[in-house]
N, C-alpha and C positions, 0 to 999 in steps of 0.2 A: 500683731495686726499688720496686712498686708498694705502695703500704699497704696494702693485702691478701696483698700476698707476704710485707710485712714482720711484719705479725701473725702470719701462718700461721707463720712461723720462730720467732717468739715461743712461739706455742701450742705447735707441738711440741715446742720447745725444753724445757717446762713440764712436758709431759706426760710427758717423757722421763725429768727429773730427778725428777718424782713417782714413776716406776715404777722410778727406782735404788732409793730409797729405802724402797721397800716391798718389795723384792726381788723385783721380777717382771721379766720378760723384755720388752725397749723393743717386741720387736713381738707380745706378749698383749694389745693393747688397739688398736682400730680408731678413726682421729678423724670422725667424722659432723657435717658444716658443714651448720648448720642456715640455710636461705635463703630461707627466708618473710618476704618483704616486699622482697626483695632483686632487681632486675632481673636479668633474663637476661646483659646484659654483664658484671654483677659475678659471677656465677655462673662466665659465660668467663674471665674474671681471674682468678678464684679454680681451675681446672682448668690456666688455664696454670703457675701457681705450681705446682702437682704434687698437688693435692687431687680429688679421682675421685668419693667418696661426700657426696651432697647431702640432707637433710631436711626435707620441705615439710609445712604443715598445710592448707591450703588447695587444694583437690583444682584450681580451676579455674587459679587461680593458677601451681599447679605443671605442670596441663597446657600453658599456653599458653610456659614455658617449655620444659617437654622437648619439646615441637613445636620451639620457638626454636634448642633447641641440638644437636636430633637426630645433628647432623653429631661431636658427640664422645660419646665413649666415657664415657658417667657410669653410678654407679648412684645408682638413685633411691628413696629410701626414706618412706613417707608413716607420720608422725609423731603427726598428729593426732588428734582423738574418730572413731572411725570410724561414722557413718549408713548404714541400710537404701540409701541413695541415693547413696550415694557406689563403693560396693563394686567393681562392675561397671570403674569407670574406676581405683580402684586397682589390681585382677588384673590389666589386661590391661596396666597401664603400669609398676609397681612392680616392684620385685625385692625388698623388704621391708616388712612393716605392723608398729606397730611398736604399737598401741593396740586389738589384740582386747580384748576386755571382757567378750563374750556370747558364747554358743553361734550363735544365730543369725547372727551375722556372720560367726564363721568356716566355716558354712556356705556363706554366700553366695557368700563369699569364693573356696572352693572349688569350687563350681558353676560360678562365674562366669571362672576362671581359662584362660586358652586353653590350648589340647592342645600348643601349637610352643613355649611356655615352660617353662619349668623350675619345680617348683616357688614356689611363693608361700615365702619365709620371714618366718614370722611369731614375734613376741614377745606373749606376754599381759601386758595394763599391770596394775598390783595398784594397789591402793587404801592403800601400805601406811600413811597416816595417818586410816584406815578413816573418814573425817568420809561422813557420806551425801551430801553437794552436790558431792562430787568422782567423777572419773572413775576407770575401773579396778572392776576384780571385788575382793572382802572375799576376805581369805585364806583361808577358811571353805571356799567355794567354789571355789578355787583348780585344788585336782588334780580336778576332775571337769570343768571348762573344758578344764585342760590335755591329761587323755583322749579329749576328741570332738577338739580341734584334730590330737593326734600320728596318731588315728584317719582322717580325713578325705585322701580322694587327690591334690589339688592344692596340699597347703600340706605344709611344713616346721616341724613346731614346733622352735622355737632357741633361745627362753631369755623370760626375764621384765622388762619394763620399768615406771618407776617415775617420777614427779613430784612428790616430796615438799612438801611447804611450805618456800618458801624461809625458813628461822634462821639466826641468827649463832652463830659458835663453832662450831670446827673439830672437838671431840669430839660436838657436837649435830648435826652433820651427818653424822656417819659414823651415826646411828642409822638411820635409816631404810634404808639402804644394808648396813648389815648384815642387816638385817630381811630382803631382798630375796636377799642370800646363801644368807641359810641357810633361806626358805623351797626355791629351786630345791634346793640340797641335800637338802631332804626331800622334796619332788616329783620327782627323780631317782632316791631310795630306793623307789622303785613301779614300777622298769622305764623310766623317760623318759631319756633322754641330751641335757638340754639343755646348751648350752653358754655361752649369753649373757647377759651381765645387760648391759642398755641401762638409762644413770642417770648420770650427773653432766653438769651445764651450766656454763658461764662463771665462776660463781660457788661452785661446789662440788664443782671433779672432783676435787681433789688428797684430798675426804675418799672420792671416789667409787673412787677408784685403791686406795688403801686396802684397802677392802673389794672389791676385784675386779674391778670394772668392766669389762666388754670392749667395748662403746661409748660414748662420748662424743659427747655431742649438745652442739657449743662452736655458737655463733650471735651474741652480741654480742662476742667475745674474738675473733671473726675481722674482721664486719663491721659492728660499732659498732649502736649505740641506732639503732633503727629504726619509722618508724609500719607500723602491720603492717594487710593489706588487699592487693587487687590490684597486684603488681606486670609490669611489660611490660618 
């Protein structure tokens, strides 16, 4: 077994006995291998081990990959700050975005999305440690983002995502993640049916599970400390 097979066993091993424990169902929560920085080979290693869905923030990066591995069955979800200049190469590659912010993205988004694919599913990232130098929409603004997104013809709105500051202390991590719960629950309260909350990483899923999680974005817990930048 390869060290990426062995971690993957690890991780889900993890995730599993997180989700006894909080009483949720082993398969209510998706693992999303985050592979930014990570070569295309290790991506194949990591699909032969039995893992499908991949997370990249780097639009070129991750194109010169899914060109690399076209030949398997992945889905491919882009993680990252989403740019006016990016859009066009997410829709037509992506099956997920997971960092709408603006109205205007998710327009583009949608404009730009082909007719032969299936909807774009998208997550709105929320700001919820609302500091102004971070990324994500103020919860303020929230459901009226979330209204042009559900509105819009070539996207799926699916739920809300989050990147809290990384804290220590396993009840200081569920904060933020609660936060995130029960805004979709009150964004849901207006007619929305979202279903996803994307939020826990490497370091903080077991408080993410907790509070509901239905993605998990793991990325050092499968493929180790990594310099992050072009990978081939």
């Amino acid at each position: 077994m390869t060290t990426i097979a062995k971690n993957l066993q690890t991780i889900n091993f993890a995730i599993a006995q997180g989700m006894r424990l909080a009483g949720r169902h082993k398969d209510a929560i998706h693992l999303l291998a985050v592979s930014k920085g990570v070569s295309a080979a290790l991506v194949r290693e990591a699909h032969q081990a039995g893992q499908h869905a991949f997370g990249e923030n780097y639009i070129q990066e991750a194109l010169n990959k899914i060109e690399l591995l076209r030949d398997l069955s992945l889905q491919w979800h882009f993680i990252g700050p989403i740019q006016g200049n990016k859009t066009q190469a997410i829709a037509a590659h992506f099956a997920w975005a997971h960092g709408v912010d603006r109205p205007k993205i998710a327009e583009r988004l949608s404009a730009q999305r082909p007719a032969d694919l299936p909807p774009l599913n998208v997550c709105i990232q929320v700001n919820v440690d609302e500091e102004a130098s971070k990324s994500g929409i103020m919860s303020d603004n929230l459901l009226d983002l979330a209204r042009t997104v559900a509105s819009l013809p070539r996207l799926k709105l699916r739920g809300l995502m989050c990147i809290p500051a990384p804290i220590e202390g396993f009840e200081n991590q569920r904060i933020p993640f609660a936060k995130l719960r029960e805004l979709l629950q009150e964004i849901n309260t207006h007619g929305l049916a979202m279903d996803t909350l994307s939020m826990g990483m490497s370091h903080d899923f077991n408080a993410a599970i907790l509070e509901g999680a239905t993605i998990m974005r793991i990325g050092t817990a499968i493929f180790g400390k990594r310099s992050y930048g072009e990978a081939k």
